[in-house]
N, C-alpha and C positions, 0 to 999 in steps of 0.2 A: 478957249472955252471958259467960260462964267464959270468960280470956285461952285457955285451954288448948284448950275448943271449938273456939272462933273458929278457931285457928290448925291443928287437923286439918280442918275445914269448909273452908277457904282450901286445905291440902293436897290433900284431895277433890276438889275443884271446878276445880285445876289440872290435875291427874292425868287425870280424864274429860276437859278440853278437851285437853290432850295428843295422847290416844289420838281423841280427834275431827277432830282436824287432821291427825296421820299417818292414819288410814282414810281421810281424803277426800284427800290427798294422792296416798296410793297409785293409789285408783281413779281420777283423773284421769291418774294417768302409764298403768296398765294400758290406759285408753280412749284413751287418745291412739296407742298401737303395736296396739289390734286391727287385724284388716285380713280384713274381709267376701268372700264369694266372691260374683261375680256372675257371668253370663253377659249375652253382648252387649243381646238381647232385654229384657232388668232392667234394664239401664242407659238401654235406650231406651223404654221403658216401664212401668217398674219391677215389684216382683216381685208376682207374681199371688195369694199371697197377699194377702198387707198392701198391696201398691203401691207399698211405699217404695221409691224411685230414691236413689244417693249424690247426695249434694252435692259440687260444683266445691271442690277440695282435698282431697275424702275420699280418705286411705288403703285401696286395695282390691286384690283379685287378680280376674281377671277369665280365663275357659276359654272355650277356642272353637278351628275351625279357621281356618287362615291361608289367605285368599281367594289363588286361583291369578290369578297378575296384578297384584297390587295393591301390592309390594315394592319400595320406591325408595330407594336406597340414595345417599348423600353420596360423591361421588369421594375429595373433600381431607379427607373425618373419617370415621371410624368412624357416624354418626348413618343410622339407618336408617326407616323408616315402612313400614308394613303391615296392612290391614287383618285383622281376624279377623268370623267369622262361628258363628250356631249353626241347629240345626235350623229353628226358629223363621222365621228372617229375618234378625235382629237383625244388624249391622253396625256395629263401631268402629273407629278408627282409633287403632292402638298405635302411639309412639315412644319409640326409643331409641339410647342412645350409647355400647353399648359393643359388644364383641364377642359376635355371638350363637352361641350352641349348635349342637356338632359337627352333632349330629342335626336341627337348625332345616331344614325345608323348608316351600315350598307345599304348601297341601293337606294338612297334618299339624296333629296336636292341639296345643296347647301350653297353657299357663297363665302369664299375665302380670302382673304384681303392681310396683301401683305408683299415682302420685297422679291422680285424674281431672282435669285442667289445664282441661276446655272442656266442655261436653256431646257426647258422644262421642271423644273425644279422650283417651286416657292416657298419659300419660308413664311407661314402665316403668324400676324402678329394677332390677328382675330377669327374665329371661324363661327358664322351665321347658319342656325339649321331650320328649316322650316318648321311653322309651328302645328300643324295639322296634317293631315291628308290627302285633304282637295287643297289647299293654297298652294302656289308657288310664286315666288316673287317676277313680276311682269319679266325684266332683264333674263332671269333662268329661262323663265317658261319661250319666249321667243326664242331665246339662242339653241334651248332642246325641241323647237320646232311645235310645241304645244300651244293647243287654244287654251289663250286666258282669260276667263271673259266677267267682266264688271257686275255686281248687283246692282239691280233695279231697285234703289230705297225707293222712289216713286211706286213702284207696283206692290212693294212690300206692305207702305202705309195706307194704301188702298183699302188692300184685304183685312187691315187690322180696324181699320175705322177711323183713320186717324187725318 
């Protein structure tokens, strides 16, 4: 083979492994920070599609209401625990260590995101509380089986004049 060959064939075949080690590089860092929604009911028997349940360590967000009752709070730290629930049944038990959310009460919708430490157990690195009333975030409101239904800014600018 031609010196001159060899040595663009050798460039080529650098070039593509390159480029095949940053692609799979990327996609294991991208996989490594996804983070799946579940609801309780999927985590305890996973989703009714597919079946698939997380696994112990997986990265997840998990939506439901906070069981009235079930809130036990650490005197000497900030560490909290409380159960969340969905339509279903489903029941886990979220902890966490920091300060939660003005709006965090019983009874209320939240979304918690964070590592599954046990089979049913999550350890939340974040916890999401709704901000009002009537809102609940589409993902909740589906998996608790409730209608969520979009504003009409079209009918709204109507009436207003606009």
């Amino acid at each position: 083979m031609n010196p001159r060959r060899k040595k663009r064939l050798t460039l080529a075949v650098a070039l593509i492994g390159g480029v095949a080690a940053i692609a799979s590089l990327l996609l294991y860092a991208l996989n490594s920070n996804l983070n799946l929604f579940f609801t309780p009911t999927e985590i305890v028997q996973g989703k009714k599609d597919t079946g698939v349940m997380p696994e112990i360590g997986q990265r997840i967000r998990v939506g439901g209401m906070v069981t009235v009752g079930s809130m036990v709070r650490d005197p000497d730290s900030l560490h909290v625990e409380f159960a969340i629930h969905d339509a279903a049944g489903g029941e886990i038990i979220v902890t966490y260590d920091d300060l939660l959310p003005d709006l965090f009460r019983e009874g209320q919708g939240i979304v918690a995101q964070g590592v599954l430490s046990k089979p049913g157990v999550l350890e939340a690195t974040e916890v999401l509380a709704k901000h009002d009333e009537n809102y609940m975030p589409p993902e909740v409101a589906e998996a608790m089986g409730q209608s969520h239904e979009k504003l009409d800014y079209n009918q709204e600018q109507k009436s207003s004049g606009y």
